[in-house]
PDB file of N, CA, C and O in Angstrom, chain B, residues numbered from 101:
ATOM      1  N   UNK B 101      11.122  13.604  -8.071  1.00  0.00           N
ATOM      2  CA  UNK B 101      10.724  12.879  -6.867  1.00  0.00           C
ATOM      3  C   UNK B 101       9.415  13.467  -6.333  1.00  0.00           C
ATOM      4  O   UNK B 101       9.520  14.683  -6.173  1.00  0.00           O
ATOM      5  N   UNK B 102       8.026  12.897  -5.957  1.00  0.00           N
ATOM      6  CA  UNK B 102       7.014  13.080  -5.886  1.00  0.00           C
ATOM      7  C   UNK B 102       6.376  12.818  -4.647  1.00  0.00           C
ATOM      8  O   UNK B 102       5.815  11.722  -4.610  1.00  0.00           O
ATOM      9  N   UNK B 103       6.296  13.553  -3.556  1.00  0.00           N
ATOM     10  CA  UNK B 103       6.300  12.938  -2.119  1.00  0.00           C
ATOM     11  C   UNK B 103       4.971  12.045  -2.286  1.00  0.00           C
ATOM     12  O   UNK B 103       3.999  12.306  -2.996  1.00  0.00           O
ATOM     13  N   UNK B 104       5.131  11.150  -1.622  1.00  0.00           N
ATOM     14  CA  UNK B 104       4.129  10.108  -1.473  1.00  0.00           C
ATOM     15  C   UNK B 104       2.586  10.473  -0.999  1.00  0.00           C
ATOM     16  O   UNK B 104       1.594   9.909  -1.458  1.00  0.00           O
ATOM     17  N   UNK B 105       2.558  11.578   0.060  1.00  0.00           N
ATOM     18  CA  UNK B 105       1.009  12.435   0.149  1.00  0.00           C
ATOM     19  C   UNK B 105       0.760  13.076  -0.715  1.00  0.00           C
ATOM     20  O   UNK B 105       0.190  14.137  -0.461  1.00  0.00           O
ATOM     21  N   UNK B 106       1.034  12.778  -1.982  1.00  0.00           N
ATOM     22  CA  UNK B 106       0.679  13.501  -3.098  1.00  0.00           C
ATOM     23  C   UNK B 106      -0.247  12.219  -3.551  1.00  0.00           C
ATOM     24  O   UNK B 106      -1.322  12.747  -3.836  1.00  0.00           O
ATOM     25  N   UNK B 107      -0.337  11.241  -3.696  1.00  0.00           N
ATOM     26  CA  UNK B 107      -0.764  10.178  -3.966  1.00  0.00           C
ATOM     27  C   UNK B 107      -2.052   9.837  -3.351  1.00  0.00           C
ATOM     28  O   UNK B 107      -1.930   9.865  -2.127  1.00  0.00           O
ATOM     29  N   UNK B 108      -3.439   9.475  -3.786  1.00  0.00           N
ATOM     30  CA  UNK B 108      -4.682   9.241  -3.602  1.00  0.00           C
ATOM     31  C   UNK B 108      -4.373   8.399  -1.927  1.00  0.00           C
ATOM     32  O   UNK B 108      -3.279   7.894  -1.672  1.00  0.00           O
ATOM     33  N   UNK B 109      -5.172   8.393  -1.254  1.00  0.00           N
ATOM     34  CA  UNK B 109      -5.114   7.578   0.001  1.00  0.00           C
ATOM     35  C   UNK B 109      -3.816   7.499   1.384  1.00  0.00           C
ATOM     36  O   UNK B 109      -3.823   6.951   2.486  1.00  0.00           O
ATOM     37  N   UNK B 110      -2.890   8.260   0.713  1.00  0.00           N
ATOM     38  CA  UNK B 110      -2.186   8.237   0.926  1.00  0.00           C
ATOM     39  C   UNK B 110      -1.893   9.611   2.908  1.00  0.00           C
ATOM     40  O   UNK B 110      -1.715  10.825   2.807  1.00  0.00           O
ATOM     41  N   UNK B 111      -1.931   9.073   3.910  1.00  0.00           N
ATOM     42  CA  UNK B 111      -2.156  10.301   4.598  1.00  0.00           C
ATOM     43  C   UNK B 111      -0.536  10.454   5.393  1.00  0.00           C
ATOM     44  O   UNK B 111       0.505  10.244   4.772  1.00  0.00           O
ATOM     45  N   UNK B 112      -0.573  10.822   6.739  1.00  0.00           N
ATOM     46  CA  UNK B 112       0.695  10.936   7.456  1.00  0.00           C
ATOM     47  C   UNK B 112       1.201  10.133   8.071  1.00  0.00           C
ATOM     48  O   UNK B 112       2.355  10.294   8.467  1.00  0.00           O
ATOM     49  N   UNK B 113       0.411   8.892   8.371  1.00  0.00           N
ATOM     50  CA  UNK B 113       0.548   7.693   9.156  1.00  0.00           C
ATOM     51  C   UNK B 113       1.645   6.954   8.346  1.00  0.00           C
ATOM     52  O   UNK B 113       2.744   6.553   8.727  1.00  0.00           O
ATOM     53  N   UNK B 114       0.915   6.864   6.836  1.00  0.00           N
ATOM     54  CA  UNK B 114       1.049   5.868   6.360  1.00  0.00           C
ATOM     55  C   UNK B 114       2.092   6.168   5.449  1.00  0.00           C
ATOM     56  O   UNK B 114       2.638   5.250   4.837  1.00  0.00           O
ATOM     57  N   UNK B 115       2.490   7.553   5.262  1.00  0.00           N
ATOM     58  CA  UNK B 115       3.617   8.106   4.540  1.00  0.00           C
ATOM     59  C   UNK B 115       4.512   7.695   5.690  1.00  0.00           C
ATOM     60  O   UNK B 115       5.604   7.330   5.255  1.00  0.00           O
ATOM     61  N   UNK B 116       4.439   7.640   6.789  1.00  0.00           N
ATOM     62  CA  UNK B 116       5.575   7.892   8.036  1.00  0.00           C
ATOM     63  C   UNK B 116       5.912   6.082   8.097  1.00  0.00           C
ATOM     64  O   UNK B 116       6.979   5.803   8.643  1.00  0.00           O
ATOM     65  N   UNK B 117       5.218   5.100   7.668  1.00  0.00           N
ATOM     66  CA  UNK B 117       4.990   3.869   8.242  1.00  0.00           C
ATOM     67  C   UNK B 117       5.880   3.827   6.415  1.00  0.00           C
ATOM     68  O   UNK B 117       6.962   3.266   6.589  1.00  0.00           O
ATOM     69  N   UNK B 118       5.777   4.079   5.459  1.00  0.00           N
ATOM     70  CA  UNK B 118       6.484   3.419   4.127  1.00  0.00           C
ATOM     71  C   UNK B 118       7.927   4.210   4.401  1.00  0.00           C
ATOM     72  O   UNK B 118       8.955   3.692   3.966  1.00  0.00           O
ATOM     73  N   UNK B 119       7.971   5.095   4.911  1.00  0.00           N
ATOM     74  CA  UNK B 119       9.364   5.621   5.325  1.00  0.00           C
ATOM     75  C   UNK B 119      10.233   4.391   5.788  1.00  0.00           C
ATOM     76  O   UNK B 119      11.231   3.850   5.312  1.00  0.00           O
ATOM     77  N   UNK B 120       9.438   4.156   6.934  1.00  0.00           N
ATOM     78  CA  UNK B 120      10.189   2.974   7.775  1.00  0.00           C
ATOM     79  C   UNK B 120      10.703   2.248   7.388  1.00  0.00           C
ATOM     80  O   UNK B 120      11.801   1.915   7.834  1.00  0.00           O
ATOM     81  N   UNK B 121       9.934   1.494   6.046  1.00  0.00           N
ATOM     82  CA  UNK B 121      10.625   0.480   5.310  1.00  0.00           C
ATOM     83  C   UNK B 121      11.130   1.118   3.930  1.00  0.00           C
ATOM     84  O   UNK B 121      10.925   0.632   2.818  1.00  0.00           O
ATOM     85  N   UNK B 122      11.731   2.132   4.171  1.00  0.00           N
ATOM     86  CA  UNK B 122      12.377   2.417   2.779  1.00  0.00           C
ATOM     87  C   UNK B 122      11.750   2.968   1.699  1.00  0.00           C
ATOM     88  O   UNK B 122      12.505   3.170   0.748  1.00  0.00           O
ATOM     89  N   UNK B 123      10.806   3.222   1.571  1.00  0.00           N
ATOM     90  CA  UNK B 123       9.759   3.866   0.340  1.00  0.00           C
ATOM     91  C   UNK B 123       9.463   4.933   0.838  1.00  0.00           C
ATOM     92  O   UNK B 123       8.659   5.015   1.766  1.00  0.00           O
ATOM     93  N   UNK B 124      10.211   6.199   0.178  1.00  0.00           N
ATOM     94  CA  UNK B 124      10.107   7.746   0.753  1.00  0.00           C
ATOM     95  C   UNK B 124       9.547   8.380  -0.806  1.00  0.00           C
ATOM     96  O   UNK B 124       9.170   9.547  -0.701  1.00  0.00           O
ATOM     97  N   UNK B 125       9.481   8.038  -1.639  1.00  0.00           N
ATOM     98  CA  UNK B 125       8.747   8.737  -2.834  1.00  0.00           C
ATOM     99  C   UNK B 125       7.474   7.758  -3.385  1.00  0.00           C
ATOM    100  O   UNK B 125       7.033   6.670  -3.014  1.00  0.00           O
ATOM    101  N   UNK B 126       7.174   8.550  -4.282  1.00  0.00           N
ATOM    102  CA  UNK B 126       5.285   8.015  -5.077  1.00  0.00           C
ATOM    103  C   UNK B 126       6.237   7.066  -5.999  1.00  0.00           C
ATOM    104  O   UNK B 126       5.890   5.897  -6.170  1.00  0.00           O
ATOM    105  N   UNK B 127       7.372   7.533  -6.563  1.00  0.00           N
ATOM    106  CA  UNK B 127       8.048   6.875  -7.806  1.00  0.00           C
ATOM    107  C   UNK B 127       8.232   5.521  -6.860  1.00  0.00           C
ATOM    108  O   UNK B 127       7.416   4.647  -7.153  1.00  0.00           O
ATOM    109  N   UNK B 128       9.090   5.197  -5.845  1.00  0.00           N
ATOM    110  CA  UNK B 128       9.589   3.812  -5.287  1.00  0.00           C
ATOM    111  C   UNK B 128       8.240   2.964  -4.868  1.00  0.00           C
ATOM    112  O   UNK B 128       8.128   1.738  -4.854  1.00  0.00           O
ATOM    113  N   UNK B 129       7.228   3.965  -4.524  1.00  0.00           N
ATOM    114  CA  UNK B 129       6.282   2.814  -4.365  1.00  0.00           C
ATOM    115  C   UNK B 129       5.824   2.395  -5.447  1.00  0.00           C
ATOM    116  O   UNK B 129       5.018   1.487  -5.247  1.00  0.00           O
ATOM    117  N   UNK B 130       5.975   2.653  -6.576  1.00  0.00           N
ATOM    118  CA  UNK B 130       4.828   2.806  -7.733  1.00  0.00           C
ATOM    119  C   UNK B 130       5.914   1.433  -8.647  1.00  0.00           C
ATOM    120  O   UNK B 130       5.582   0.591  -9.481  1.00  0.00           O
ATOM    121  N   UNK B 131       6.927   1.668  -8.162  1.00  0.00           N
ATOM    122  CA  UNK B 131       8.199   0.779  -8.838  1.00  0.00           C
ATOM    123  C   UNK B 131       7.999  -0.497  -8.032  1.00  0.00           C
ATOM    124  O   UNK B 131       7.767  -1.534  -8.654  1.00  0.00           O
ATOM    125  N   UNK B 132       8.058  -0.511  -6.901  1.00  0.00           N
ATOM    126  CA  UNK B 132       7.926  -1.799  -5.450  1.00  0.00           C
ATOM    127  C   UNK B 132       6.255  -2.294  -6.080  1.00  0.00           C
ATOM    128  O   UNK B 132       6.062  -3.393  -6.601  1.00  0.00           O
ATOM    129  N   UNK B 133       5.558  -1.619  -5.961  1.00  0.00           N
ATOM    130  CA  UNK B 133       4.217  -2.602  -6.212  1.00  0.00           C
ATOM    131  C   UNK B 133       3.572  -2.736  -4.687  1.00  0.00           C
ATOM    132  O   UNK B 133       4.268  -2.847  -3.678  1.00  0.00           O
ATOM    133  N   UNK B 134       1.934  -2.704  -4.698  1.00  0.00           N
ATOM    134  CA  UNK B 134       1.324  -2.601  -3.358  1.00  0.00           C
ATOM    135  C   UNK B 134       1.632  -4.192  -2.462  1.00  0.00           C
ATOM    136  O   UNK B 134       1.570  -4.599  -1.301  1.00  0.00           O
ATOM    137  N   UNK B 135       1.921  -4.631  -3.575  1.00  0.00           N
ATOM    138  CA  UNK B 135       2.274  -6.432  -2.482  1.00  0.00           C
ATOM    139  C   UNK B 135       3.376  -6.521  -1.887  1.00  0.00           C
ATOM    140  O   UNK B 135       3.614  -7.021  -0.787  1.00  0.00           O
ATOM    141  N   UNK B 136       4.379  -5.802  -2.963  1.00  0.00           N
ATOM    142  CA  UNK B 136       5.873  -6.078  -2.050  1.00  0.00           C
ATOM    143  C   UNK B 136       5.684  -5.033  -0.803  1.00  0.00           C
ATOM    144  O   UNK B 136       5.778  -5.599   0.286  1.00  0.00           O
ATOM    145  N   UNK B 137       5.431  -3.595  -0.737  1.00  0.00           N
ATOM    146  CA  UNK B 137       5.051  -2.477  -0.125  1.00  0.00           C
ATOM    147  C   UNK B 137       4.495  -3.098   1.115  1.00  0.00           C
ATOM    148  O   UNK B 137       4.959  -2.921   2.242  1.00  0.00           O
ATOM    149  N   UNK B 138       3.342  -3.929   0.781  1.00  0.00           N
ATOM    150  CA  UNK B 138       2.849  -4.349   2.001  1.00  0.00           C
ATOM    151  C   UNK B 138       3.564  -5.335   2.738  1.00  0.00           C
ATOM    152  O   UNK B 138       3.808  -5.297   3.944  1.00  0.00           O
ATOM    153  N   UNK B 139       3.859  -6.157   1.983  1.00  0.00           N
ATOM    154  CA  UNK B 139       4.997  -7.055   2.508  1.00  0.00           C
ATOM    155  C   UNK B 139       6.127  -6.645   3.688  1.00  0.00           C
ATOM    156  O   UNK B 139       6.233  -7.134   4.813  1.00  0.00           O
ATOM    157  N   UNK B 140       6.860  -5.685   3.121  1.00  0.00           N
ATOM    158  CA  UNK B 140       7.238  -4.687   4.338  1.00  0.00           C
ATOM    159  C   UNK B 140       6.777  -4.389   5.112  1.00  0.00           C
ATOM    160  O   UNK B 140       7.026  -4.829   6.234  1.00  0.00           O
ATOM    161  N   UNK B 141       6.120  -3.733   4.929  1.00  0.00           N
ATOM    162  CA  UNK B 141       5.407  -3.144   6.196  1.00  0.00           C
ATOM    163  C   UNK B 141       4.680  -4.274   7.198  1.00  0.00           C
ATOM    164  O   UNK B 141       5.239  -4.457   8.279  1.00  0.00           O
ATOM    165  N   UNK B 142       3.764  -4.854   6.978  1.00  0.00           N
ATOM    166  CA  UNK B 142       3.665  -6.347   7.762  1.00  0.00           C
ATOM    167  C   UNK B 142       4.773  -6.612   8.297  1.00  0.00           C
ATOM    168  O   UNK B 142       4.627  -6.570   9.519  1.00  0.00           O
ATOM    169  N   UNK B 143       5.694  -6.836   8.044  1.00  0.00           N
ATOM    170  CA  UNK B 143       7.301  -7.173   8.850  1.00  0.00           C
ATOM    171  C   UNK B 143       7.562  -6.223  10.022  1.00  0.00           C
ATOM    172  O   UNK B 143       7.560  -6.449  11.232  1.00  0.00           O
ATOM    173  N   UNK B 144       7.824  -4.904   9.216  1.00  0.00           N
ATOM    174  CA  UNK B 144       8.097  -3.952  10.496  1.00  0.00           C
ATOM    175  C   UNK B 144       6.730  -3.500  11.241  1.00  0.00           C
ATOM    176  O   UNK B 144       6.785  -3.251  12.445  1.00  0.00           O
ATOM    177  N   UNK B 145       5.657  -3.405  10.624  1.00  0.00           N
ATOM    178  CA  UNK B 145       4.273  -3.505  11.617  1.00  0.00           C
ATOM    179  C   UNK B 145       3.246  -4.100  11.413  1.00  0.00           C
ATOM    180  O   UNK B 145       2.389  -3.883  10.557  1.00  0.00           O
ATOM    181  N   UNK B 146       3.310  -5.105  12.427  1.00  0.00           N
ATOM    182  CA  UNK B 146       2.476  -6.261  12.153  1.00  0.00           C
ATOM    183  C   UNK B 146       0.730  -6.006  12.512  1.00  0.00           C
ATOM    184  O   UNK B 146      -0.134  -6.852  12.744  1.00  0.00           O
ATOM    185  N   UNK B 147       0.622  -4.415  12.445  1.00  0.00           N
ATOM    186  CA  UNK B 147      -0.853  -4.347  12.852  1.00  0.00           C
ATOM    187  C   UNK B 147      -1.415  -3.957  11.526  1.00  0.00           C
ATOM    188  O   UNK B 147      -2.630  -3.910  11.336  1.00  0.00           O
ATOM    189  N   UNK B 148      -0.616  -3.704  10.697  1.00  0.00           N
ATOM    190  CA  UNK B 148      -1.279  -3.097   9.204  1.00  0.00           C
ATOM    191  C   UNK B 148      -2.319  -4.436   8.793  1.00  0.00           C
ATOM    192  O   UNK B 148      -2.478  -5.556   9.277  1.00  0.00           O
ATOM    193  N   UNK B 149      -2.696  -3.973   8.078  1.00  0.00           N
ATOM    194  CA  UNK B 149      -4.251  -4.979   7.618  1.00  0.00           C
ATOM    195  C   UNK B 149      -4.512  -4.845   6.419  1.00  0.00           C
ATOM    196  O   UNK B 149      -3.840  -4.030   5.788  1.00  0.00           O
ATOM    197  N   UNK B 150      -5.492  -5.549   5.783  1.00  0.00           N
ATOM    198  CA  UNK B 150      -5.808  -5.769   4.112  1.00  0.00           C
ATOM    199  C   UNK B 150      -6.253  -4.211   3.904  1.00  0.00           C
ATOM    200  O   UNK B 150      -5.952  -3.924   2.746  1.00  0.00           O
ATOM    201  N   UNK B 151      -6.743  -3.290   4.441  1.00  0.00           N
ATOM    202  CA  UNK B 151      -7.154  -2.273   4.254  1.00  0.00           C
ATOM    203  C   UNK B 151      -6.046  -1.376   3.601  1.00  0.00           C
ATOM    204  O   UNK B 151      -6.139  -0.429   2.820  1.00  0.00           O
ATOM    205  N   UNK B 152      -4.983  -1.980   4.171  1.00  0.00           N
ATOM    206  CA  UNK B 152      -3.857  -0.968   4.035  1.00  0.00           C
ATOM    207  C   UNK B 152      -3.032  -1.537   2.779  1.00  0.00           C
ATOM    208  O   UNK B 152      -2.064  -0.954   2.291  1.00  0.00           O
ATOM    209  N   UNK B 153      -3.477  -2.578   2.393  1.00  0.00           N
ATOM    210  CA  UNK B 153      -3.597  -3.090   1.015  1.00  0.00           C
ATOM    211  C   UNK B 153      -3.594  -2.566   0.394  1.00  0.00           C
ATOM    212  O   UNK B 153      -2.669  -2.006  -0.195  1.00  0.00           O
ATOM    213  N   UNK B 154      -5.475  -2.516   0.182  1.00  0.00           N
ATOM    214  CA  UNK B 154      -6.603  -1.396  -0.283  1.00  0.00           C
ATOM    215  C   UNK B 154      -5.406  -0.271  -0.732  1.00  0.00           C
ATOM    216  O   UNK B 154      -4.829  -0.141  -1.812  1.00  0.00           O
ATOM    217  N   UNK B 155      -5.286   0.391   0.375  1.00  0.00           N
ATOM    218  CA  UNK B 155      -4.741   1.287   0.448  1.00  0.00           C
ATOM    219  C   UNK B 155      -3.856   1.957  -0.515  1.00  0.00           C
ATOM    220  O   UNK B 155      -3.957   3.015  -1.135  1.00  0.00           O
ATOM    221  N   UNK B 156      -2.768   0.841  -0.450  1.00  0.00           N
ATOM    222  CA  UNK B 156      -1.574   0.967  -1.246  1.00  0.00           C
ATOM    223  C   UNK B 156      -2.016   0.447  -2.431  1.00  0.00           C
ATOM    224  O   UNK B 156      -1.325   1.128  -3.188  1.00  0.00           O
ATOM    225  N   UNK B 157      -2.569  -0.158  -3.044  1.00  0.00           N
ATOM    226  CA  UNK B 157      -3.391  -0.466  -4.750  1.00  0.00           C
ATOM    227  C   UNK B 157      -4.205   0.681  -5.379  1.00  0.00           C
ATOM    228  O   UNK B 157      -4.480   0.818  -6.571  1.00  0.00           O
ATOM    229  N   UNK B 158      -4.498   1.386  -4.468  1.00  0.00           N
ATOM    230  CA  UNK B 158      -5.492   2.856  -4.524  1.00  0.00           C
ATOM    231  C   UNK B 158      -4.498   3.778  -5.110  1.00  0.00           C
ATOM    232  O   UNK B 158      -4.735   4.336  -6.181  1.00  0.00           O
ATOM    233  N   UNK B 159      -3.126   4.013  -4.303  1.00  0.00           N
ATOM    234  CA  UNK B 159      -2.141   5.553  -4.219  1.00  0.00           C
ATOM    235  C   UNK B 159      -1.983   4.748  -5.863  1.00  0.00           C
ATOM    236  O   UNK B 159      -2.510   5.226  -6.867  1.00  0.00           O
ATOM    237  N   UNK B 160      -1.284   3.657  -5.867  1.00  0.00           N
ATOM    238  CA  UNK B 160      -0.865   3.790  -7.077  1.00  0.00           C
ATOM    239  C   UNK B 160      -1.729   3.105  -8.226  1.00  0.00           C
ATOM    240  O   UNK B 160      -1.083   2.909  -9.255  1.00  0.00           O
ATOM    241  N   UNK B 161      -2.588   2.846  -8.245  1.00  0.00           N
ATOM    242  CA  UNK B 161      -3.780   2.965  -9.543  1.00  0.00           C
ATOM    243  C   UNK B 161      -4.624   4.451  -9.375  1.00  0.00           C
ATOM    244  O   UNK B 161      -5.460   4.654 -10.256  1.00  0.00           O
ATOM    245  N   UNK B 162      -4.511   5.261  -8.565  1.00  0.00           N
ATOM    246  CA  UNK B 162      -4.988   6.810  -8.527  1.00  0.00           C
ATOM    247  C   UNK B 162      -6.842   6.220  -8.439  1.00  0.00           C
ATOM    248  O   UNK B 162      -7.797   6.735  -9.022  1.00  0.00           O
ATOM    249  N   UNK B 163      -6.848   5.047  -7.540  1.00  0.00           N
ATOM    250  CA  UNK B 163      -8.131   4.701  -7.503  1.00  0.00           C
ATOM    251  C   UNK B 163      -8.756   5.264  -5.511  1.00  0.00           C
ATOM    252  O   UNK B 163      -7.981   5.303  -4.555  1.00  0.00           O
ATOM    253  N   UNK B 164     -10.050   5.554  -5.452  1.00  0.00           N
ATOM    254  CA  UNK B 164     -10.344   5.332  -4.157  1.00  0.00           C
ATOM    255  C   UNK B 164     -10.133   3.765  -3.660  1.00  0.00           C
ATOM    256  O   UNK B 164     -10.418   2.853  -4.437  1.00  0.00           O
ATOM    257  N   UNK B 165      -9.521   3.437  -2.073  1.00  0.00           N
ATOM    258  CA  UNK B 165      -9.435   2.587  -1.545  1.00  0.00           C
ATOM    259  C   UNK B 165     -10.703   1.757  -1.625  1.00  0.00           C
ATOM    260  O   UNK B 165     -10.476   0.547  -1.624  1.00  0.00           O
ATOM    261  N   UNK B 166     -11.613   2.003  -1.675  1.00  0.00           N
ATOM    262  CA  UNK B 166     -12.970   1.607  -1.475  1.00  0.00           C
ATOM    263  C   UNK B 166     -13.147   0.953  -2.725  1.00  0.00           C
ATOM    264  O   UNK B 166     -13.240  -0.268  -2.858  1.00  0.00           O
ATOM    265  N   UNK B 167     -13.202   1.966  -3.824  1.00  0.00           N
ATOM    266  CA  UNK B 167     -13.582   1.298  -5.645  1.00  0.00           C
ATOM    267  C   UNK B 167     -12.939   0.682  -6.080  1.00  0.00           C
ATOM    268  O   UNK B 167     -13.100   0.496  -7.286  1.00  0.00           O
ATOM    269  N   UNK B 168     -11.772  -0.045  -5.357  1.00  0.00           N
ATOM    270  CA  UNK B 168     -11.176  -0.813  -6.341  1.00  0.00           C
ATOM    271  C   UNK B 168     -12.355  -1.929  -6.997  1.00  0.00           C
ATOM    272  O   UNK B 168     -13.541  -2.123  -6.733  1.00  0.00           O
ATOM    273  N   UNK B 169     -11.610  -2.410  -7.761  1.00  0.00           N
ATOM    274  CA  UNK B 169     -12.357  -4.028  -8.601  1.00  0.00           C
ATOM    275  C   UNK B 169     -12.409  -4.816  -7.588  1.00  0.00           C
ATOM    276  O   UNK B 169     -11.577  -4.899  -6.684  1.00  0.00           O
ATOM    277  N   UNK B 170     -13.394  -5.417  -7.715  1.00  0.00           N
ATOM    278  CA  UNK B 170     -14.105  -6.984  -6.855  1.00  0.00           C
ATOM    279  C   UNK B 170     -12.952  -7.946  -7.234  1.00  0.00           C
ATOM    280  O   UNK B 170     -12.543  -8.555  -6.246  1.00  0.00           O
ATOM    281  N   UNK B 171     -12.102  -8.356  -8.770  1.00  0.00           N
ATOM    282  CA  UNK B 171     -11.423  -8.943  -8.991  1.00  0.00           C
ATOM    283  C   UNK B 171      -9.856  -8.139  -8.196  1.00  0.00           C
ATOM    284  O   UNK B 171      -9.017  -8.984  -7.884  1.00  0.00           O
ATOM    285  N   UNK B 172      -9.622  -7.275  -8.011  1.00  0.00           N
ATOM    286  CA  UNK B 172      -8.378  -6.349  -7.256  1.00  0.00           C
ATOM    287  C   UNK B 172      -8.391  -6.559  -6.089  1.00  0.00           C
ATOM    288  O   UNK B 172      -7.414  -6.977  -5.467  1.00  0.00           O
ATOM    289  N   UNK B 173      -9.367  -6.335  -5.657  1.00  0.00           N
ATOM    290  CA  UNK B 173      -9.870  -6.942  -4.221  1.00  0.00           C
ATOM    291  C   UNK B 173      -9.645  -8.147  -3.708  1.00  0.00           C
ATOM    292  O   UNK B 173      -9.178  -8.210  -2.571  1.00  0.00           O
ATOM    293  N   UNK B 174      -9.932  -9.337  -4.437  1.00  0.00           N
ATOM    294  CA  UNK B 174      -9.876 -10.917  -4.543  1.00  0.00           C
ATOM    295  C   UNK B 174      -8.429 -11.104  -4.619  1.00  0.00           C
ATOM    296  O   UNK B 174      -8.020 -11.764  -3.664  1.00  0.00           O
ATOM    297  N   UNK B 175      -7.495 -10.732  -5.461  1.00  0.00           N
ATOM    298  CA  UNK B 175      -6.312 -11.055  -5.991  1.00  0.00           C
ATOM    299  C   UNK B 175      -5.100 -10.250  -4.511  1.00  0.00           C
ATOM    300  O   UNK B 175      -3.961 -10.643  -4.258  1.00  0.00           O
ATOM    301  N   UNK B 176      -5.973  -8.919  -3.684  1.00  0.00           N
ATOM    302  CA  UNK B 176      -4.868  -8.612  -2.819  1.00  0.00           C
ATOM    303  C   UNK B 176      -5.371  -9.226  -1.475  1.00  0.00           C
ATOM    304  O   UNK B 176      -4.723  -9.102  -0.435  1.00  0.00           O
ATOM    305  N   UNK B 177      -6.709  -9.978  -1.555  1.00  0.00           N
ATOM    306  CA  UNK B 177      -7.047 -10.509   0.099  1.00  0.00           C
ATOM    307  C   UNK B 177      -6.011 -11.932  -0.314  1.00  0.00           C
ATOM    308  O   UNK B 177      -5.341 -12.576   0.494  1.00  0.00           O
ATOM    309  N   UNK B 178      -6.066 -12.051  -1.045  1.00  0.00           N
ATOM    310  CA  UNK B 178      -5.434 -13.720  -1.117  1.00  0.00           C
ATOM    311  C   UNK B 178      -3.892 -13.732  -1.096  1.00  0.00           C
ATOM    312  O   UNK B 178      -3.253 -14.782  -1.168  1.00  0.00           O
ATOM    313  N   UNK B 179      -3.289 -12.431  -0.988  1.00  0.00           N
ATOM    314  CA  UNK B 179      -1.759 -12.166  -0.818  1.00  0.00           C
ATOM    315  C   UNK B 179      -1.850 -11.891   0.736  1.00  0.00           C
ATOM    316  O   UNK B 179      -1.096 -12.339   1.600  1.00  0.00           O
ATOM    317  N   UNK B 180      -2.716 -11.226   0.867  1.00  0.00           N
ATOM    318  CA  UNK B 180      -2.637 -10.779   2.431  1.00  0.00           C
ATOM    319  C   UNK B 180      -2.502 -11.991   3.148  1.00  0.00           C
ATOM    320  O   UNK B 180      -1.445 -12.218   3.738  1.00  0.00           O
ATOM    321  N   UNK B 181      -3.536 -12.880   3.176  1.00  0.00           N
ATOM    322  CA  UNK B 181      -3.994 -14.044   3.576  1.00  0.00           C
ATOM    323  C   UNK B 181      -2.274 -14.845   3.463  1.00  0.00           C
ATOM    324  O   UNK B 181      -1.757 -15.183   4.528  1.00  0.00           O
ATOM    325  N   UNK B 182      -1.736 -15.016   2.536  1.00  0.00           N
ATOM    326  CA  UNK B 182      -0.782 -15.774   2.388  1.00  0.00           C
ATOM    327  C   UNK B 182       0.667 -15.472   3.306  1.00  0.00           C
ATOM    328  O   UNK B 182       1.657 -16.184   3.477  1.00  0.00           O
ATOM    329  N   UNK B 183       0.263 -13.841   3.902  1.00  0.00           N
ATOM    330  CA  UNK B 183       1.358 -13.337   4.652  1.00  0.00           C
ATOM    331  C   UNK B 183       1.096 -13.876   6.599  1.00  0.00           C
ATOM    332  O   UNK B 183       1.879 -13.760   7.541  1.00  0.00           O
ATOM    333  N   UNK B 184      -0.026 -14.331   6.562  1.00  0.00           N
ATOM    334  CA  UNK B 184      -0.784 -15.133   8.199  1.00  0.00           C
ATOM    335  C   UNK B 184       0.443 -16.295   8.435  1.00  0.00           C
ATOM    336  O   UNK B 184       0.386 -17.066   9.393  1.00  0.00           O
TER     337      UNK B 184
END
């Protein structure tokens, strides 16, 4: 079991905010996927944002939030978008 601030992007907020909804290790998020992940979290806090997307596509591709792909990028604004 691999605590989740072990994971790129990953800080105390946002370890404390995947708690909430049930994702307490790197393994369950990495198993859940950054869409379902976010999906949650949007439910229980509706202030999270595409960033936090970003975010969660970053911990588990071991990418910076920032570098993802232009096509990674495209494919998680248009999930976000679909959660409005």
């Amino acid at each position: 079991m691999t605590e989740l601030r072990s994971l790129r992007n990953i800080g105390k907020e946002l370890e404390s905010k995947l708690k909430s909804v049930d994702i307490k290790t790197a393994e369950e998020l990495k198993e859940i996927g950054s869409e379902e992940a976010f999906f949650r979290l949007k439910l229980k806090h509706p202030s999270v944002c595409l960033v936090h997307l970003y975010t969660l596509e970053g911990a588990i591709t071991d990418v910076e939030y920032n570098q993802l792909s232009e096509e990674a990028k495209q494919r998680l604004k248009k999930h976000s978008d679909s959660l409005k």
